[in-house]
DRENMI-776982 format. One record per residue (C-alpha): residue number from 0; residue in one letter; x, y, z. Coordinates in Angstrom, 3 decimals, decimal comma, m for minus. Last residue first. Example, Ala and Ser with C-alpha at 12.3 -4.5 7.8 and 13.67 -1.06 7.14 Angstrom:
# DRENMI-776982
    n  res        c1        c2        c3
    1    S    13,670    m1,060     7,140
    0    A    12,300    m4,500     7,800
This chain:
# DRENMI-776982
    n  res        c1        c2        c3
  148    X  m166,742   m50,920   m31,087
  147    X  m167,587   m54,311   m32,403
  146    X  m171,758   m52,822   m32,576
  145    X  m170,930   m49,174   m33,555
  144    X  m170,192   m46,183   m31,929
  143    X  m172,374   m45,770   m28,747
  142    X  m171,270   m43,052   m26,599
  141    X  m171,153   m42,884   m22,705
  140    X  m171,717   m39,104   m21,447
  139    X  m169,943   m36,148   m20,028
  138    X  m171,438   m32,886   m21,791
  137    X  m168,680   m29,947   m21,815
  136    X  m171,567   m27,267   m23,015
  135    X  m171,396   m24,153   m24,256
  134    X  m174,265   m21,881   m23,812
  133    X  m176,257   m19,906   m26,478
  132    X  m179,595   m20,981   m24,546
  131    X  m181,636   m22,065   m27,785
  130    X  m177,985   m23,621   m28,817
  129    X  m177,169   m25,610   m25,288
  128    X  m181,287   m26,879   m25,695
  127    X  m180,798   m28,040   m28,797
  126    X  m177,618   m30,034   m27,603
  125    X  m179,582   m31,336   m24,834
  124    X  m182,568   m32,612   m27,211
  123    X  m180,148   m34,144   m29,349
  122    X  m178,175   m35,964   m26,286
  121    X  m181,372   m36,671   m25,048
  120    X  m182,615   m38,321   m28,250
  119    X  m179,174   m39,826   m28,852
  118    X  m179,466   m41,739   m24,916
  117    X  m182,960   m42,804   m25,802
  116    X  m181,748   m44,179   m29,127
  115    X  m178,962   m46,241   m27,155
  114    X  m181,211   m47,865   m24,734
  113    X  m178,934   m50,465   m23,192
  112    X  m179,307   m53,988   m24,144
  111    X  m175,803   m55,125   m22,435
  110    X  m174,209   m51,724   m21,635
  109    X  m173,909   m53,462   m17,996
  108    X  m175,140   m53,275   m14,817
  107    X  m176,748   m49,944   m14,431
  106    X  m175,404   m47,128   m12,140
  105    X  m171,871   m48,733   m11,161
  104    X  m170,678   m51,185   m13,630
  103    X  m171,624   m48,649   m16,287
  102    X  m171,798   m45,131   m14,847
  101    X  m174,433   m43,118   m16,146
  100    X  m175,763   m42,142   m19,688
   99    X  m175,943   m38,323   m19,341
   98    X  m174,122   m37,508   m16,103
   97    X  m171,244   m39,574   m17,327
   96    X  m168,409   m37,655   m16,805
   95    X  m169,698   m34,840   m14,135
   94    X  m170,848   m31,553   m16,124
   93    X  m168,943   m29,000   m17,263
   92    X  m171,465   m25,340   m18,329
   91    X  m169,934   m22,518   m20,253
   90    X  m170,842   m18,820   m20,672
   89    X  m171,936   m18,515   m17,650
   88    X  m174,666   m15,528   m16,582
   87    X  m175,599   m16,877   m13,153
   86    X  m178,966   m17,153   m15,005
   85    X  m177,221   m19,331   m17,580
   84    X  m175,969   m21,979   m15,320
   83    X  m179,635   m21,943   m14,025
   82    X  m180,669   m22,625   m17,162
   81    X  m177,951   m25,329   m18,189
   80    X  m178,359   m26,933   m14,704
   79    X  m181,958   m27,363   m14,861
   78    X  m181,889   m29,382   m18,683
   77    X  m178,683   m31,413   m17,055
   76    X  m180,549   m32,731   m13,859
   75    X  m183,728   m33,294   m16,549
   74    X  m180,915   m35,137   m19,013
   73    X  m180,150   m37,292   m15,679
   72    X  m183,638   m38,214   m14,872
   71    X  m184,115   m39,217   m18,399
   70    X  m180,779   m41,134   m18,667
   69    X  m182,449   m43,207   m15,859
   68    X  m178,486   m45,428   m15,105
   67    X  m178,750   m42,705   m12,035
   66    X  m176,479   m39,545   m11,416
   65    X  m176,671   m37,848    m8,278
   64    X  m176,045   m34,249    m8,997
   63    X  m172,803   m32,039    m9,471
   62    X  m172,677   m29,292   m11,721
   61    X  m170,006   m26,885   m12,860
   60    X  m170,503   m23,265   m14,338
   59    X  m167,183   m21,277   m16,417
   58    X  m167,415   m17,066   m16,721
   57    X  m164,967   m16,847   m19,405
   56    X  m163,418   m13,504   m19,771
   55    X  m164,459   m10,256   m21,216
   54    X  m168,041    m8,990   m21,910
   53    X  m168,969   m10,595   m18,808
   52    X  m172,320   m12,570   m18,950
   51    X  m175,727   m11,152   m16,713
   50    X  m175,909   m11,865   m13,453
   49    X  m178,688   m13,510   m11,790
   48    X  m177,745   m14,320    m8,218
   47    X  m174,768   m16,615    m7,661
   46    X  m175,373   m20,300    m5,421
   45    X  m172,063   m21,508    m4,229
   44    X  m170,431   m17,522    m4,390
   43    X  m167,961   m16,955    m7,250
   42    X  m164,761   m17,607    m6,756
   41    X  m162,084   m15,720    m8,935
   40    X  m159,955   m17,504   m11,461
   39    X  m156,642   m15,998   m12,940
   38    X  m155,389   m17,046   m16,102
   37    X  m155,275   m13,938   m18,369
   36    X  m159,301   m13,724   m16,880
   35    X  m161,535   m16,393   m16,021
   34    X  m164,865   m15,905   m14,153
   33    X  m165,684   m18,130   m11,398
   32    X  m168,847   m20,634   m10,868
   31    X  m169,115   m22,969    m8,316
   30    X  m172,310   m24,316    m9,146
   29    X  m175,598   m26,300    m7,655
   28    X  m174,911   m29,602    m5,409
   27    X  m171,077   m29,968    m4,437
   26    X  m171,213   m28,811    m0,680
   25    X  m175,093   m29,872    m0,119
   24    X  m174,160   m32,649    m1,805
   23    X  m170,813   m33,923    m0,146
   22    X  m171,897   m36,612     2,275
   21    X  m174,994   m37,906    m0,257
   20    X  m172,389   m38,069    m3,126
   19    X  m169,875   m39,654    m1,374
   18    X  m172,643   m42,383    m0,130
   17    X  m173,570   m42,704    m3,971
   16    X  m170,063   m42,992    m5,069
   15    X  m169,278   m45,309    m2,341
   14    X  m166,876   m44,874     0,737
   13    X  m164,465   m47,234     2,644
   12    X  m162,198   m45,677     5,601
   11    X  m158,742   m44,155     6,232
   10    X  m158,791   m41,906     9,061
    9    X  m155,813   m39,346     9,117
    8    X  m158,985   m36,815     9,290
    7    X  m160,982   m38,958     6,073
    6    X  m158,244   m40,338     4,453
    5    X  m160,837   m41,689     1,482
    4    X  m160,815   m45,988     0,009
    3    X  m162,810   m45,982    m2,505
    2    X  m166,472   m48,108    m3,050
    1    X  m167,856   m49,370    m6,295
    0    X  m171,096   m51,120    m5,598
């Protein structure tokens, strides 16, 4: 378990991903979306109502969620926070780096017999998904290059 060392109120103490996660989710869970103009963001509320998309500007979503070394759990995480990023009426969803494959060392072990077909099915499957929905999406995610890579 990775932990990090926080200043928590002049307070310095141990925390974990998944602990950090728990702490801060009802904070960090859902978007923070804000539309971009000439370089000046705007806060959106935590949870926007159905908007529909500027015409100008870059309305920009973010997504927090527990990530797990299931890249299926994690792609469904990914599938809801594209359509919901939508609804808000972003243009562009970021997700946490990565969301799709988890952490290794952290979530799962090792890359040692990971399931590298699943993880290009998803990623297909996502990217599909990012077209049907005309969204742009900054996708965090291990890749698999090629066996000495």
């Amino acid at each position: 378990m990775q932990t990090r060392n926080r200043d928590l109120g002049g307070k310095r103490t141990a925390v974990s991903r998944r602990t950090a996660l728990g702490i801060g989710s009802a904070a960090l869970a859902g978007f923070a979306a804000g539309v971009i103009r000439a370089g000046e963001a705007r806060e959106a509320s935590l949870f926007p109502p159905e908007a529909p998309r500027p015409a100008k500007g870059l309305r920009a979503a973010t997504c927090q969620f527990p990530v797990s070394a299931s890249v299926t759990e994690n792609a469904r995480h990914i599938r809801d926070s594209m359509r919901r990023a939508v609804k808000s009426g972003a243009h562009l969803l970021h997700t946490s780096e990565a969301s799709l494959s988890g952490y290794a060392g952290i979530d799962l072990p090792s890359l040692d017999g990971y399931d590298w077909e699943l993880l290009r099915c998803e990623t297909t499957a996502i990217r599909g998904l990012a077209k049907e929905l005309d969204l742009w999406l900054v996708l965090g995610s291990t890749h698999h290059l090629d066996a000495h890579t």
